[in-house]
BALUMBA-996875 format. One record per residue: residue in one letter; z, x, y of N, C-alpha, C, O in turn. Coordinates in steps of 0.2 Angstrom, whole numbers, plus 5000, padded with zeros to 4 digits. Last residue first. Layout:
BEGIN
> res|nup|neast|nnorth|caup|caeast|canorth|cup|ceast|cnorth|oup|oeast|onorth
> A|Z|X|Y|Z|X|Y|Z|X|Y|Z|X|Y;
...
***
This chain:
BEGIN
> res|nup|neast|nnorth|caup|caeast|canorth|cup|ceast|cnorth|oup|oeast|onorth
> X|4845|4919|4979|4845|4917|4986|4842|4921|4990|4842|4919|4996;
> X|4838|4922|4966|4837|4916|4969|4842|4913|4976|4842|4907|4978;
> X|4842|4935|4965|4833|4933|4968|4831|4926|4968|4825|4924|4969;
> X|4853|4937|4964|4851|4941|4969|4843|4940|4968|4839|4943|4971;
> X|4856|4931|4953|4858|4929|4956|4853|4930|4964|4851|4926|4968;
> X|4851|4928|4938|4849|4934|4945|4849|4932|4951|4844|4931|4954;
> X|4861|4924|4925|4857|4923|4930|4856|4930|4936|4860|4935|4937;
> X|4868|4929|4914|4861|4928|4912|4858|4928|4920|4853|4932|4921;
> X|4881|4928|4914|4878|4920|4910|4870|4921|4912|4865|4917|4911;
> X|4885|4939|4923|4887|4936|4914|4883|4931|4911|4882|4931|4905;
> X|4879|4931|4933|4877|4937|4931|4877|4936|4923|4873|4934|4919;
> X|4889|4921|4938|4882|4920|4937|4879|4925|4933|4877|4923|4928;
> X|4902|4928|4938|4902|4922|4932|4892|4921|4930|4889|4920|4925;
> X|4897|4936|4951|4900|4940|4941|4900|4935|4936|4897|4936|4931;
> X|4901|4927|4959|4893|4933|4955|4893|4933|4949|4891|4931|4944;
> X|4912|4922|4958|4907|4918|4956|4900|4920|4953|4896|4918|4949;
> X|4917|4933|4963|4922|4932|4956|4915|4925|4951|4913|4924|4945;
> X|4916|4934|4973|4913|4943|4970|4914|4938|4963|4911|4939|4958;
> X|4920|4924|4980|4912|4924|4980|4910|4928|4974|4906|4927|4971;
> X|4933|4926|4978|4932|4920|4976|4922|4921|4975|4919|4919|4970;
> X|4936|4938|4988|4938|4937|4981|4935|4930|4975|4935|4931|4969;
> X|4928|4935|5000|4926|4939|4998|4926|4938|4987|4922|4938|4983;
> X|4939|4923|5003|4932|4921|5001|4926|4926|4998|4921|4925|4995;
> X|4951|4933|5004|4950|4928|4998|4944|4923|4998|4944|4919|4993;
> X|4950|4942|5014|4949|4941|5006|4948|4937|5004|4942|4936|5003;
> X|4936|4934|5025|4944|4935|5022|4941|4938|5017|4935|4938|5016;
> X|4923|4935|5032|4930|4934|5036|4935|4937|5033|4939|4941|5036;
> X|4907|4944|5024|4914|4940|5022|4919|4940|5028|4919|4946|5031;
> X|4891|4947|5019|4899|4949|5021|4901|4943|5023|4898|4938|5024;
> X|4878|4954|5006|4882|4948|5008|4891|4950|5011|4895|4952|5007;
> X|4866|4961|4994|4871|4963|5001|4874|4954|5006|4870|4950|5009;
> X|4857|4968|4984|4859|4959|4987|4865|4963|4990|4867|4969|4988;
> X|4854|4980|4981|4847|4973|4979|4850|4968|4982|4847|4964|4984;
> X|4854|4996|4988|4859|4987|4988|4850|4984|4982|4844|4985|4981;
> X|4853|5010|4984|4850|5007|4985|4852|4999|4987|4847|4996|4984;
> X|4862|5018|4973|4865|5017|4980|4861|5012|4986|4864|5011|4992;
> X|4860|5019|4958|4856|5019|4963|4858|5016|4967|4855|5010|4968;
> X|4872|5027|4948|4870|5022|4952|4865|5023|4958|4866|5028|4962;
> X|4871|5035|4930|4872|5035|4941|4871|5031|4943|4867|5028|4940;
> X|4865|5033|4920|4873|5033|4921|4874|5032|4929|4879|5029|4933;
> X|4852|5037|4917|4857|5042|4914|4864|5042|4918|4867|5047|4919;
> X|4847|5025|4921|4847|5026|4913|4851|5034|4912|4853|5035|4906;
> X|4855|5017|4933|4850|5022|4933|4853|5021|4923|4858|5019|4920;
> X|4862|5001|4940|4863|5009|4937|4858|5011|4934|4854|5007|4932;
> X|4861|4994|4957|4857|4995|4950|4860|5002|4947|4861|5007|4950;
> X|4871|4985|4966|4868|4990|4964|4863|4991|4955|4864|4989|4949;
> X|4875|4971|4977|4874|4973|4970|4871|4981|4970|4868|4983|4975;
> X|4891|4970|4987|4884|4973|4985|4883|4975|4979|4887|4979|4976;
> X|4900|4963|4999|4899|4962|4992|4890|4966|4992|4885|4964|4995;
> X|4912|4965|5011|4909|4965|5008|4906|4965|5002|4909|4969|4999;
> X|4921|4964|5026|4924|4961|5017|4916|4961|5016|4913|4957|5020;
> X|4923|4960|5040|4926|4966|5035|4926|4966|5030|4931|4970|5028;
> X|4911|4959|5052|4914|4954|5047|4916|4960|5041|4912|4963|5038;
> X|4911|4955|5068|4914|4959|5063|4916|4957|5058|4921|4953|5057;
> X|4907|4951|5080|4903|4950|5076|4905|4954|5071|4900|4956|5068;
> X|4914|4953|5092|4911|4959|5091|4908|4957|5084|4904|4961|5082;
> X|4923|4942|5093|4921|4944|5100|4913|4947|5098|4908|4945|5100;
> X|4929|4944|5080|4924|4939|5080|4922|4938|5087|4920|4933|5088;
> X|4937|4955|5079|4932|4955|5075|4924|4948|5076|4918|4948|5074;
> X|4947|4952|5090|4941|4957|5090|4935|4957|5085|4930|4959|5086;
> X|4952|4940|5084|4949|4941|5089|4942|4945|5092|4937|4944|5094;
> X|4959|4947|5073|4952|4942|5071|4949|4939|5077|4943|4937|5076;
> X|4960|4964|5075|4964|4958|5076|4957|4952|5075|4952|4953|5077;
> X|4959|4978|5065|4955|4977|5071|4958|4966|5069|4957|4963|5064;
> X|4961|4987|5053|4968|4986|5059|4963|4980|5065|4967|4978|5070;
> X|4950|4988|5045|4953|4987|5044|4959|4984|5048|4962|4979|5046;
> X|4937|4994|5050|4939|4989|5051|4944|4984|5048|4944|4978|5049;
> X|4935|5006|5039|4935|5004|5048|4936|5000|5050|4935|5001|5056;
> X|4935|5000|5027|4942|5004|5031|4940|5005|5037|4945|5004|5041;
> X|4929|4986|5021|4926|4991|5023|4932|4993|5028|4933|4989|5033;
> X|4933|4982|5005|4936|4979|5012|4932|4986|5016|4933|4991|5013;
> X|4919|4974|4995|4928|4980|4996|4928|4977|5003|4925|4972|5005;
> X|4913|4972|4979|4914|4970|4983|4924|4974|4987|4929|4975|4985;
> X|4899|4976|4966|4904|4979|4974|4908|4973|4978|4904|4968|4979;
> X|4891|4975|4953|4895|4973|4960|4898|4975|4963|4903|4976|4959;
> X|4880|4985|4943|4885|4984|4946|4885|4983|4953|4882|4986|4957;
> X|4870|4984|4931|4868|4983|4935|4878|4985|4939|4881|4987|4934;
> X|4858|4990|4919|4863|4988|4921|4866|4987|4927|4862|4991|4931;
> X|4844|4980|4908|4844|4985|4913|4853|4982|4916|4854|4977|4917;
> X|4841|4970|4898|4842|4976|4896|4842|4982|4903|4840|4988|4903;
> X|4844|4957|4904|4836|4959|4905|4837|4966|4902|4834|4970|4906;
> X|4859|4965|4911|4853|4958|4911|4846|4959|4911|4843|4962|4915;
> X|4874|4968|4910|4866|4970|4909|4865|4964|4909|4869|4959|4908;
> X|4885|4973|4924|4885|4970|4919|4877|4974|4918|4875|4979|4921;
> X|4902|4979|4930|4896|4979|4928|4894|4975|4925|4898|4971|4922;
> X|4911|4977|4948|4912|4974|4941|4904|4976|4937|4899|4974|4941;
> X|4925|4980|4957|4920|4981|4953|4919|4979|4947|4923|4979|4942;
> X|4933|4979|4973|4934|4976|4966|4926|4977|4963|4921|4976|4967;
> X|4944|4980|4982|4941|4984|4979|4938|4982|4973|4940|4985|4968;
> X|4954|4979|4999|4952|4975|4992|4943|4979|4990|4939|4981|4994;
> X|4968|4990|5001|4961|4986|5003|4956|4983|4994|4955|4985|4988;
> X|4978|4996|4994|4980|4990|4995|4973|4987|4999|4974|4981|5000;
> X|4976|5012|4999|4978|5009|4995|4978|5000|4995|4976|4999|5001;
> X|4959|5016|5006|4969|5016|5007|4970|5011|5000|4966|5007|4998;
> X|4949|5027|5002|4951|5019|5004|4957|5018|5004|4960|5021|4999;
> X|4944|5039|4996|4949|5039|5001|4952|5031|5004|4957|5031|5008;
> X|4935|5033|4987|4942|5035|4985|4945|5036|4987|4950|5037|4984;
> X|4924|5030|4995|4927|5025|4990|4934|5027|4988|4939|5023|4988;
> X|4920|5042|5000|4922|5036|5004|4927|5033|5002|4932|5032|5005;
> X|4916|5047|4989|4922|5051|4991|4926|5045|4995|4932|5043|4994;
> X|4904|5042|4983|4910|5041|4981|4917|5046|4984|4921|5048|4981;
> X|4898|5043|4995|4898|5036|4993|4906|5037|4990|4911|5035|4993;
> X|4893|5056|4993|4897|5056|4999|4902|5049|4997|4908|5049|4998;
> X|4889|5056|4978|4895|5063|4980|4899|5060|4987|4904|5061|4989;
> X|4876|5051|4984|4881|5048|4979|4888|5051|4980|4893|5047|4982;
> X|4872|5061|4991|4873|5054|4993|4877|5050|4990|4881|5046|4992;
> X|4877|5076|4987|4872|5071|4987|4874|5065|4992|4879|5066|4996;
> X|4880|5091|4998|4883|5086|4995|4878|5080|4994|4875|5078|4999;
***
């Protein structure tokens, strides 16, 4: 089984209702997709345990798509998160940077 084939099994075993959001775009004629989810192991674990243990559940990652469609599972930008809704509001800000051109992921 590739790596990719693993990734996306991961992805679709995700429970229902964990935050999931993708989004593509092009820049500079190359494409590109965001990530941002709730990582299932750490799903049940109390905000205590998370911040005893330095756990942060919610993250965002850019990827690159290959010219025949696949994703190259490689990150270019990787950044985690406490809540949804900072995770939601961060993935929602890329995506506005991106669309308009910027690279985001090489100026911070």
């Amino acid at each position: 089984m590739t790596g990719e084939t693993k990734i996306a099994r991961k992805l679709s075993q995700m429970k229902k209702g964990c935050l999931n959001l993708k989004d593509r775009f092009v820049i500079d004629g190359k494409k590109y997709l965001l990530s941002t989810v709730e990582l299932p192991m750490y799903d049940g674990l109390d905000r205590l345990t998370r911040i005893l243990f330095r756990i942060e559940p919610f993250e965002t990652m850019l990827f690159e798509i290959k010219e025949n469609g696949g994703v190259n599972w490689l990150d270019l930008y990787y950044e985690r998160y406490d809540w949804a809704e900072e995770a939601k509001a961060r993935h929602k800000e890329l995506v506005e940077k991106a669309r308009n051109g910027i690279k985001f992921w090489e100026e911070e």
